[in-house]
SELUM-783612 format. One record per residue (C-alpha): x, y, z; residue in one letter. Coordinates in steps of 0.001 Angstrom, whole numbers. Layout:
N
        X        Y        Z  r
        X        Y        Z  A
...
//
This chain:
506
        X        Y        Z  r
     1186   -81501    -7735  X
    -1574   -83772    -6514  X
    -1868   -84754    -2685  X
      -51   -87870    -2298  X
     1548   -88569     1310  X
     5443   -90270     1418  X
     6168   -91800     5208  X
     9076   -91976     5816  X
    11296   -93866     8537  X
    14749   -92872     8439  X
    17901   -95886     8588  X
    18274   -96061    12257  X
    20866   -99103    12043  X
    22684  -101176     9502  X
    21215  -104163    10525  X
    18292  -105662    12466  X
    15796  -104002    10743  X
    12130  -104074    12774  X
     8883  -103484    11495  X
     8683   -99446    11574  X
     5541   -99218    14253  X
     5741   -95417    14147  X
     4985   -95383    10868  X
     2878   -97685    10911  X
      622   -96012    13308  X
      714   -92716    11197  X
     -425   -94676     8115  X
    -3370   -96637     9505  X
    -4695   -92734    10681  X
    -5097   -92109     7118  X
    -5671   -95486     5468  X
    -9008   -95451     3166  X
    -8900   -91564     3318  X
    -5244   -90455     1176  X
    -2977   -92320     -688  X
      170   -92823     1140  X
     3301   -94871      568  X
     5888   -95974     3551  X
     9553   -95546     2466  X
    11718   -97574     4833  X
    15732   -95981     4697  X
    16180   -99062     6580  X
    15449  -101250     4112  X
    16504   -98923     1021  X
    20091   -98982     -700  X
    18845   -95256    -1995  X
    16209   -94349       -2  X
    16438   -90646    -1572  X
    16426   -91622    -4876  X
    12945   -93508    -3971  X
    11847   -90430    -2372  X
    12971   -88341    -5582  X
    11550   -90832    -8134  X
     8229   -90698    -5985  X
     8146   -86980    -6093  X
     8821   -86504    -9721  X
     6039   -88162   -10525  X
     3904   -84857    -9242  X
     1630   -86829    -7631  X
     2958   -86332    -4483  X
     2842   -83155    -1997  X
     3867   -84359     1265  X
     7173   -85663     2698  X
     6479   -86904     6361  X
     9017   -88248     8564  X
     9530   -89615    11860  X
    12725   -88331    13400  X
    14458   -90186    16450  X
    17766   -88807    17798  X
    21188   -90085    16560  X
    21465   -92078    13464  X
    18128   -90942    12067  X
    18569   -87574    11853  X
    21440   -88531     9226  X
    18976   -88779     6483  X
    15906   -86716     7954  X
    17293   -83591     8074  X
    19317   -83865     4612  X
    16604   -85564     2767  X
    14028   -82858     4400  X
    15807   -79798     3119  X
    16654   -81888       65  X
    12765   -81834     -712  X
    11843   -78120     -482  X
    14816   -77343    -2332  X
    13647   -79754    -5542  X
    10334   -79649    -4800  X
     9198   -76047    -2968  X
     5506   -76621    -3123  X
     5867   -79485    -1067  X
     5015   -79695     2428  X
     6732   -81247     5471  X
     5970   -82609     8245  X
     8036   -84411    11479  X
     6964   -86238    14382  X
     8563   -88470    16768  X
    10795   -87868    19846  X
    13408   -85721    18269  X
    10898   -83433    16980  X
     8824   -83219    19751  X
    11744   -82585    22251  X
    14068   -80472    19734  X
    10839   -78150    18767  X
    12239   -74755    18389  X
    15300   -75927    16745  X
    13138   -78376    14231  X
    10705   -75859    13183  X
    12506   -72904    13058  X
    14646   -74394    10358  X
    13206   -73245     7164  X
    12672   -76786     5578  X
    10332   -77751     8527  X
     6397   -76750     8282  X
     4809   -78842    10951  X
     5830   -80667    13997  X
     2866   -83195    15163  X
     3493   -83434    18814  X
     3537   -86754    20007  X
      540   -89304    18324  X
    -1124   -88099    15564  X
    -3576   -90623    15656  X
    -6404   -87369    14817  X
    -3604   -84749    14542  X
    -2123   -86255    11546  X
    -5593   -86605     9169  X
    -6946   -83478    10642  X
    -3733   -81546     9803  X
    -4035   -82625     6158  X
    -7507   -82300     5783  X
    -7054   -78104     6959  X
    -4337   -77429     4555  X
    -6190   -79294     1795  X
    -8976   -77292     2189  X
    -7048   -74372     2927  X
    -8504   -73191     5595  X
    -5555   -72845     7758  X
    -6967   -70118    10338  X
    -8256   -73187    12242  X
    -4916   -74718    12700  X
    -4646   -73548    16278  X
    -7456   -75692    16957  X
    -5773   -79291    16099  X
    -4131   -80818    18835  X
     -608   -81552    19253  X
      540   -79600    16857  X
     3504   -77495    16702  X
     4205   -74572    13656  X
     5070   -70707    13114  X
     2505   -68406    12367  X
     2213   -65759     9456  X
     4445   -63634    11991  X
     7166   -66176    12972  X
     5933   -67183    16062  X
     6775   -70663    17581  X
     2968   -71777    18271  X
     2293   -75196    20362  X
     -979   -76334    20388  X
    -3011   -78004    23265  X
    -2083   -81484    24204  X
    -4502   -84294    23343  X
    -5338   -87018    25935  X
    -4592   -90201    25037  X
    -6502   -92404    23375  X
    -8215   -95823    23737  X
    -5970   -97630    22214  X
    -8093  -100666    21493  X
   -10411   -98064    19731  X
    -7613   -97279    16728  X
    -7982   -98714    13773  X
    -5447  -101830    12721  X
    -1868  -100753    11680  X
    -1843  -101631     7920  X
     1164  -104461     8092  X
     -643  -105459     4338  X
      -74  -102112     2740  X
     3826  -102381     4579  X
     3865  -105756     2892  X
     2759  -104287     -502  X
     6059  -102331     -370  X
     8213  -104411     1793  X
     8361  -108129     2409  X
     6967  -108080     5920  X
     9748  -111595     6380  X
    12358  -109054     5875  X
    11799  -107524     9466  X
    11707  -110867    10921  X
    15012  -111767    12141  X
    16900  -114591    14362  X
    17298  -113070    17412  X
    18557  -114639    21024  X
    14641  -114697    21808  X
    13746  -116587    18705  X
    14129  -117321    14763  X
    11227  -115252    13665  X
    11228  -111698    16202  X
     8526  -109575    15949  X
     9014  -106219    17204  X
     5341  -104430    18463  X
     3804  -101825    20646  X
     1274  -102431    22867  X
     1331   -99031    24984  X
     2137   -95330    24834  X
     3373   -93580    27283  X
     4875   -93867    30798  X
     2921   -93367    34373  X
     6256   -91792    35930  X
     8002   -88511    35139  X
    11805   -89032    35508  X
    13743   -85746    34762  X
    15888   -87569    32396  X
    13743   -89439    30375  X
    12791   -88253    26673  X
     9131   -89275    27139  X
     7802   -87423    29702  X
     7837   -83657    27815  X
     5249   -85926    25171  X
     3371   -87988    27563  X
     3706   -85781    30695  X
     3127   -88571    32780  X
      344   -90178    31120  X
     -152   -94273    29805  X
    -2659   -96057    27844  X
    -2198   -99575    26781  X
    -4083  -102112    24760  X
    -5851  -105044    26282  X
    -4195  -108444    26750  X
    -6828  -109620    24296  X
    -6001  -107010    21278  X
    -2439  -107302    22184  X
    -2659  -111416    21846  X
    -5222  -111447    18708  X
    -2671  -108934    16852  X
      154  -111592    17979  X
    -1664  -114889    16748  X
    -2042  -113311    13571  X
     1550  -113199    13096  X
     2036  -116462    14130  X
     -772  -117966    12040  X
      442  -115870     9082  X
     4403  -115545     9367  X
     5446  -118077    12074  X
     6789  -115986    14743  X
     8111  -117635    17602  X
     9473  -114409    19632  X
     8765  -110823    20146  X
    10649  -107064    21453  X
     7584  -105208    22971  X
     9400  -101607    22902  X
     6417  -100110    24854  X
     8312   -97653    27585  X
     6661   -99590    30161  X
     4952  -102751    29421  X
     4894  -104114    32719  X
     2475  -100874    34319  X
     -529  -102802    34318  X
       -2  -106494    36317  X
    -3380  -107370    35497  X
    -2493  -106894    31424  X
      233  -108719    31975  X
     -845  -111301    33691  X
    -3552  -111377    31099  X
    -1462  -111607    28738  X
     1098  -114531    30163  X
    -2309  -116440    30327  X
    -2903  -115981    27140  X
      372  -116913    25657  X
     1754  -119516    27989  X
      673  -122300    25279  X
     1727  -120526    22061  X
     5649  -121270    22501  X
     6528  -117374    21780  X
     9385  -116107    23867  X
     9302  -112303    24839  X
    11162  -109515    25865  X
     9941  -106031    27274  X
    10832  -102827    29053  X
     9651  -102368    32808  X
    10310  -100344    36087  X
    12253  -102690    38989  X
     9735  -101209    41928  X
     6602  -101781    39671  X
     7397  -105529    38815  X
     8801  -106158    41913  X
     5359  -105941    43356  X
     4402  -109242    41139  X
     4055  -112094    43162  X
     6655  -114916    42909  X
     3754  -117035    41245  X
     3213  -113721    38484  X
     7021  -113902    37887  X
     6673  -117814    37490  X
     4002  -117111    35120  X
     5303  -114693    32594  X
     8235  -117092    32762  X
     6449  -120125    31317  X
     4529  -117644    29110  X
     7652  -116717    27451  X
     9095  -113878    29124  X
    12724  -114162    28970  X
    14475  -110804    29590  X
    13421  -107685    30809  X
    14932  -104486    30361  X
    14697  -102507    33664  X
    16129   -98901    34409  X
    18112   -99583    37470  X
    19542   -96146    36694  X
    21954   -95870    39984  X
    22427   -98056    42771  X
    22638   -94277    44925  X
    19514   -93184    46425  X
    20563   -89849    46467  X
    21234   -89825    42725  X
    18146   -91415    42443  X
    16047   -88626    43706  X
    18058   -86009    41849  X
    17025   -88097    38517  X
    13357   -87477    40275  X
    13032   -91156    39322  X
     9701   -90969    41260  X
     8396   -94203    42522  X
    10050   -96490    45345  X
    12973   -97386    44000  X
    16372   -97836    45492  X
    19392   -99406    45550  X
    18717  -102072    47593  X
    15774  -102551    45991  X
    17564  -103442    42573  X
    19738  -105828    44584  X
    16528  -107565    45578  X
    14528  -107948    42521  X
    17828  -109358    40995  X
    17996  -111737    43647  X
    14245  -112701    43026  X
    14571  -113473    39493  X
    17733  -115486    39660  X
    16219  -118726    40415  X
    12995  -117969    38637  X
    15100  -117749    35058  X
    14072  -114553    33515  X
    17045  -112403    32530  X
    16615  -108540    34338  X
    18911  -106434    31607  X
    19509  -103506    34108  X
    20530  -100148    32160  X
    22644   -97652    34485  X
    23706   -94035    33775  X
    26691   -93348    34957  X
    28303   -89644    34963  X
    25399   -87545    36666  X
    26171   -83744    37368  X
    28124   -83367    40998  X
    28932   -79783    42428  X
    32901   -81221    42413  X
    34940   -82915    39953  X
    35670   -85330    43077  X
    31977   -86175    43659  X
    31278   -87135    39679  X
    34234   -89478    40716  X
    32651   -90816    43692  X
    29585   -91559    42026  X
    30900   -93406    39122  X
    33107   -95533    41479  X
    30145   -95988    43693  X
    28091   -97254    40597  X
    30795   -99889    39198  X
    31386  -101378    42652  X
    27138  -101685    42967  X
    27296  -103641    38919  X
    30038  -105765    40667  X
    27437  -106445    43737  X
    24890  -107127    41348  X
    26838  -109400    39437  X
    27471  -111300    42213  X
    23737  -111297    43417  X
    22464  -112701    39680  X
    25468  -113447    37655  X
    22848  -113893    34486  X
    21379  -110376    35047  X
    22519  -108324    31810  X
    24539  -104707    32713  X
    23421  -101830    30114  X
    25848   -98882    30827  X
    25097   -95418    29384  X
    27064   -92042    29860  X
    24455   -89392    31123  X
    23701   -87696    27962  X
    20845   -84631    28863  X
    17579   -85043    28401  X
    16214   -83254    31300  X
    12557   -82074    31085  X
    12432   -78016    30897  X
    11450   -76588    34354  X
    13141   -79317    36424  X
    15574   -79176    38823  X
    18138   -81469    37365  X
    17527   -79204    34112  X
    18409   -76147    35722  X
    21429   -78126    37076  X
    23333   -78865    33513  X
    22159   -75787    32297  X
    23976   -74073    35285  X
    26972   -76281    34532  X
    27055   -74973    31074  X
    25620   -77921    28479  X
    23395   -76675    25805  X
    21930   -78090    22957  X
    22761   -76869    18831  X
    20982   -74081    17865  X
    20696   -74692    14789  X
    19390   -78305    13019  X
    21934   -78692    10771  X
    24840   -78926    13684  X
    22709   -82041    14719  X
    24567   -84060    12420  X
    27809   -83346    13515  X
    28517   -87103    14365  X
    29247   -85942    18337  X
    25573   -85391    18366  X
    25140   -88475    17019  X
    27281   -90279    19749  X
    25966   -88273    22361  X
    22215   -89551    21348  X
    23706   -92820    21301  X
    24698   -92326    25175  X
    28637   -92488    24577  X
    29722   -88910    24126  X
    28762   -87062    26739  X
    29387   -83667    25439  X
    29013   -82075    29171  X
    31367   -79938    30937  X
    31497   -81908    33904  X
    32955   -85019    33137  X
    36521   -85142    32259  X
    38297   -87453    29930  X
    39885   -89057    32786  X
    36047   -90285    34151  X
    35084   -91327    30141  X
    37727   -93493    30155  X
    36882   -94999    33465  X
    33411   -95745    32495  X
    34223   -97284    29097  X
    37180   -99184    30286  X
    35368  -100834    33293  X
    32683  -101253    30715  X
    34780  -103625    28173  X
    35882  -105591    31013  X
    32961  -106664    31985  X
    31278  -106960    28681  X
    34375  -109288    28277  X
    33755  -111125    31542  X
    30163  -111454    31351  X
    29452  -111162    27331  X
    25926  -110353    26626  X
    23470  -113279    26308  X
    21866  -111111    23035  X
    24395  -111997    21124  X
    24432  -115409    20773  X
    27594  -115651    18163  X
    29685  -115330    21715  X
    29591  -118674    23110  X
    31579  -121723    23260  X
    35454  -121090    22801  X
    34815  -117166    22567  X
    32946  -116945    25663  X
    35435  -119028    27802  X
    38623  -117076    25842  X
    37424  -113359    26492  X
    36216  -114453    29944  X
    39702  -116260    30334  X
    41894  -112568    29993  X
    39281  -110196    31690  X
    39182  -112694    34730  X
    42700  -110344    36521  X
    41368  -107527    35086  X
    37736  -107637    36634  X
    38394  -109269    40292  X
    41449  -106602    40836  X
    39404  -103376    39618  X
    42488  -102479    36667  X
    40479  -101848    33686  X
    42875   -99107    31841  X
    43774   -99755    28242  X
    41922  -103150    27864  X
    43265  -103377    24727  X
    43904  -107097    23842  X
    39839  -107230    24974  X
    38826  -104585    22478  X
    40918  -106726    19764  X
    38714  -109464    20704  X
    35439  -107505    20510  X
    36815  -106427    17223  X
    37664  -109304    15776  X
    34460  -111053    17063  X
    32284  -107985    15988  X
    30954  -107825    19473  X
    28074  -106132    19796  X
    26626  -103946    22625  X
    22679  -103615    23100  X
    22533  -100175    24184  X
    23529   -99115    21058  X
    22325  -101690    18376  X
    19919  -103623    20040  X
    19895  -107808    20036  X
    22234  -109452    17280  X
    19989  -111045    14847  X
    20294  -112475    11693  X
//
């Protein structure tokens, strides 16, 4: 067996397929030093047959993945065990937010022999470089790392600070190309014809107990400059014509000066964009900074409104300034400026009563109503609260006291309830009843039949005006149970929802 490297990005969707950053960013930490070759199971009809046919070659020893929760962990976890099984020399190794977050479940599995905790911009090369030169008593020193010892033991390394970003060496989108036509990830999107997807950050300044990213980052954000960010940007449009882009940073919008960098920067290149941001940190932009990003491009952004209750707000230890009225406010600013806010809400929070669950989802749909009103073009992303409460919090200790846990063992990961419950639409908690499921999705098809998504832009026209035509008495009167002949529609139509596929693009 010689010391070839397989990356591999698990299907995550059956269609819009974006350029696999994660990856990406794993490769370009060994480029020039190992030979390595991406396997996308996005863009495979047999991705393990690739993976086999690569192995059986014996030129190749390791089988890396990156592991998101939900549909990824269809193929990871299979295709993992698959490996040691056929190939028990091999050696495997995970990263990404599933593995990071799931640790003890993902590593105490017995097809699992390193976890590289969060970026592995210097964990990744140094990790192979100790166990090629086998001398593995100095693992304990590499950061970020996550294994089991000679006797079993779950060890966690230190955590790395983060990195200059601008200091990293390019992502290799030529050796992606080698393998994959780089056109195939750029797709006709609502933004654009040619959509780019691209980080430009890591991390996230805040520390909300619900979010996935703060056990990685702990709080921490580094971003490239508005410069690197636009010279990686022109060369896309130079070389494949892009004329949009996703930045799926997990806050773009920190930095106002980077942004506003940016906007400058862009305003003249005819690129639309869309990015993730924090209401009470771009609500501090100026009404000129708004103006500008809008004549740069910007288009939509996706915004955590969360909860239009304060009270539910703190217990999410959203951190920050935001509140209700707040939300209300920033979707009042934008309306007349033209950018799109695309406000996500999670609905279903842990209550000491069955009654107060109640109260709070009620509360919620009457405060998407209100904001409706406010900015009729604002976008409405509704999630069920599906834990992911950091350890040690007091919002963990809550669900944990109201009896949710987590598998114990990997393989009951791909039950498909886990998979629905990473995709935010089966709860899986005790506390909320089928009675208060129904309520949220029900209200939720109404309006998504009222107020259709702008992202997909198949819904226009005729289907826009019919669905909005028999969800009109539905909507204004508050009656949403068994919205069936909207669901036929949505059917028919192949409607499709955001939150759990992203933009419709072809």
């Amino acid at each position: 067996m010689s010391n070839k490297i397989i990356i591999f990005n698990p299907r995550s969707a059956n269609s819009k397929h974006r350029i696999p950053n994660s990856i990406l960013q794993v490769g370009a930490s060994i480029h020039g030093k190992y030979d390595y070759v991406f396997v996308d199971g996005n863009l495979e009809e047999d991705p393990w047959q690739t993976i086999y046919d690569y192995f059986k070659t014996g030129e190749f020893k390791y089988f890396c993945s990156t592991v998101m929760p939900g549909p990824q962990l269809r193929q990871a976890i299979p295709f993992t065990k698959n490996i040691k099984e056929e190939f028990p020399d091999s050696i495997t190794i995970w990263g990404g937010y599933f593995a990071s977050n799931q640790y003890k479940v993902s590593i105490e599995a017995p097809y699992v022999d390193y976890i590289v905790n969060g970026p592995g911009d210097v964990t990744f090369p140094q990790l192979l470089n100790t166990l090629e030169s086998g001398n593995l008593e100095v693992l304990p020193n590499i950061m970020n790392l996550i294994y089991q010892d000679e006797d079993g033991n779950i060890v966690r390394t230190k955590k790395e600070k983060l990195l200059d970003q601008n200091a990293l060496p390019d992502l290799p989108y030529e050796h992606l190309n080698s393998l994959y036509n780089l056109e195939n990830y750029l797709s006709r999107t609502f933004l654009g014809s040619k959509t780019f997807s691209y980080h430009s950050s890591l991390g996230c300044p805040f520390t909300c107990s619900f979010c996935a990213v703060v056990p990685i980052y702990d709080g921490r954000w580094k971003a490239k400059s508005a410069e690197s960010v636009y010279k990686d940007v022109s060369y896309f449009k130079t070389n494949y014509g892009i004329d949009a882009i996703e930045f799926h940073d997990n806050n773009f919008f920190t930095s106002r000066k980077r942004v506003v960098e940016f906007s400058e920067l862009i305003k003249d290149d005819g690129i639309t964009w869309w990015g993730e941001g924090r209401i009470d940190t771009i609500n501090k932009y100026s009404d000129d900074d708004l103006i500008l990003m809008k004549e740069a491009g910007c288009k939509m952004i996706f915004l955590g409104a969360e909860t239009g209750n304060d009270e539910i707000l703190k217990q999410m230890n959203k951190g920050g300034t935001q509140t209700g009225q707040g939300i209300k406010d920033f979707a009042a600013r934008l309306y007349p400026i033209g950018i799109i806010p695309e406000f996500s809400f999670v609905l279903g929070m842990p209550a000491d009563t069955p009654e107060q669950v109640m109260e709070q989802i009620e509360w919620d749909i009457n405060f998407i109503k209100e904001i409706k009103d406010i900015n009729p073009d604002s976008e409405i992303i509704i999630y069920l609260y599906s834990p992911v409460a950091t350890e040690g919090s007091e919002l963990y200790e809550q669900i944990q006291k109201a009896g949710f846990s987590f598998p114990k063992k990997l393989d009951d990961w791909l039950d498909p309830a886990w998979e629905n419950f990473d995709l935010r639409k089966n709860p899986l908690t005790p506390w909320l009843t089928p009675k208060m499921v129904d309520r949220i999705m029900n209200f939720e098809t109404v309006l998504n039949g009222y107020y259709p998504t702008a992202s997909d832009f198949r819904i226009k026209g005729f289907k826009k005006r019919i669905l909005r035509s028999i969800s009109q008495l539905r909507y204004k009167t508050g009656v949403y149970k068994y919205p069936y002949e909207i669901k036929a529609l949505h059917k028919i139509w192949k409607y499709r929802q955001p939150e759990i596929e992203g933009f419709y693009s072809e």
